[in-house]
N, C-alpha and C positions, 0 to 999 in steps of 0.2 A: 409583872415586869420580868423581864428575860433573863435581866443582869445579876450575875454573881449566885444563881441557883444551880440544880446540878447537873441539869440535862445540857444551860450552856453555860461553860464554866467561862471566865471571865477573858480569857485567848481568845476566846472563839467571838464575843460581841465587845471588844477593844472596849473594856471597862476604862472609864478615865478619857476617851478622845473622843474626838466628833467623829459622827460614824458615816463610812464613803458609801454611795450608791452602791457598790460591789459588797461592802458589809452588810447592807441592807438588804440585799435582792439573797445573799447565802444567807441571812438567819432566816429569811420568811420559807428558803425553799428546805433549809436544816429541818426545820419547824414543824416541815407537815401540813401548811393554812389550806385551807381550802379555798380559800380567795386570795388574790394577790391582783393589789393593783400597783401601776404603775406609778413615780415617783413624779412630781410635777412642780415646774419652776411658777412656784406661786408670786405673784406681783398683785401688791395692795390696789384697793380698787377707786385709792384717790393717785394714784399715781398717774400723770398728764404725759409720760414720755413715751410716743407709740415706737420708737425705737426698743425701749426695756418690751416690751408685750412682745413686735416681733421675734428679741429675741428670747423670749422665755417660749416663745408657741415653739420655736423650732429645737431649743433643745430638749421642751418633754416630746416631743415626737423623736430624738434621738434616743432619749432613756428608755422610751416605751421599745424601740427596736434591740436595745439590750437587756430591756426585760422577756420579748420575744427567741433571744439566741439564746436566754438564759431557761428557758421556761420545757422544762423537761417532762413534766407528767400534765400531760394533758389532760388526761383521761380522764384524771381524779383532781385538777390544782382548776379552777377556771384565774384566767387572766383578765380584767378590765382594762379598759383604754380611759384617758381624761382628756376630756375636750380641752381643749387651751385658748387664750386671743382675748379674754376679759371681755368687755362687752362690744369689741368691733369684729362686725359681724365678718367682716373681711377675712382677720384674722381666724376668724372660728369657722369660718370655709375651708380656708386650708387647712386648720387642723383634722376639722372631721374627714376631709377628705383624703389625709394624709394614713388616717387611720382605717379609713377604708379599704386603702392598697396592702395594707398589711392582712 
């Protein structure tokens, strides 16, 4: 666990709050990971609102684009995408294809 050891002392991964996408994306890339995947608005998969799915597809294709401006060592960090849309395939058209373009 990251928290309160000495490499990230407890400023650097907001001991005590809920931690923002921007917290998130600086420990992984503080860190060193060799993988880093993007962060994803997950929605339960009895949930019946295709509204909530649209918008969870559209804003992990947002985060994934600020995981992309964030994403500085290429060379040596690989970055993942996550498909999004739960099981309508609609939705998981546009997402793959959303991540295509990137």
């Amino acid at each position: 666990m990251l928290l309160g050891n000495d490499r990230f002392p407890a400023a650097l991964t907001c001991a005590g709050q809920f931690p923002s996408i921007n917290n998130i994306r600086f420990l992984v890339l503080l860190a060193g990971a060799d993988i880093m995947m993007q962060l994803d608005d997950v929605v339960g998969s009895t949930v019946t609102d295709e509204a909530r799915f649209e918008e969870a597809t559209h804003r992990t294709t947002r985060w994934l684009d600020r995981c992309i401006a964030a994403h500085s060592r290429p060379a040596e960090q690989n970055l993942f995408a996550i498909i999004q849309g739960g099981l309508d395939p609609r939705l998981r058209e546009i997402s793959l294809e959303a991540r295509s373009r990137r």
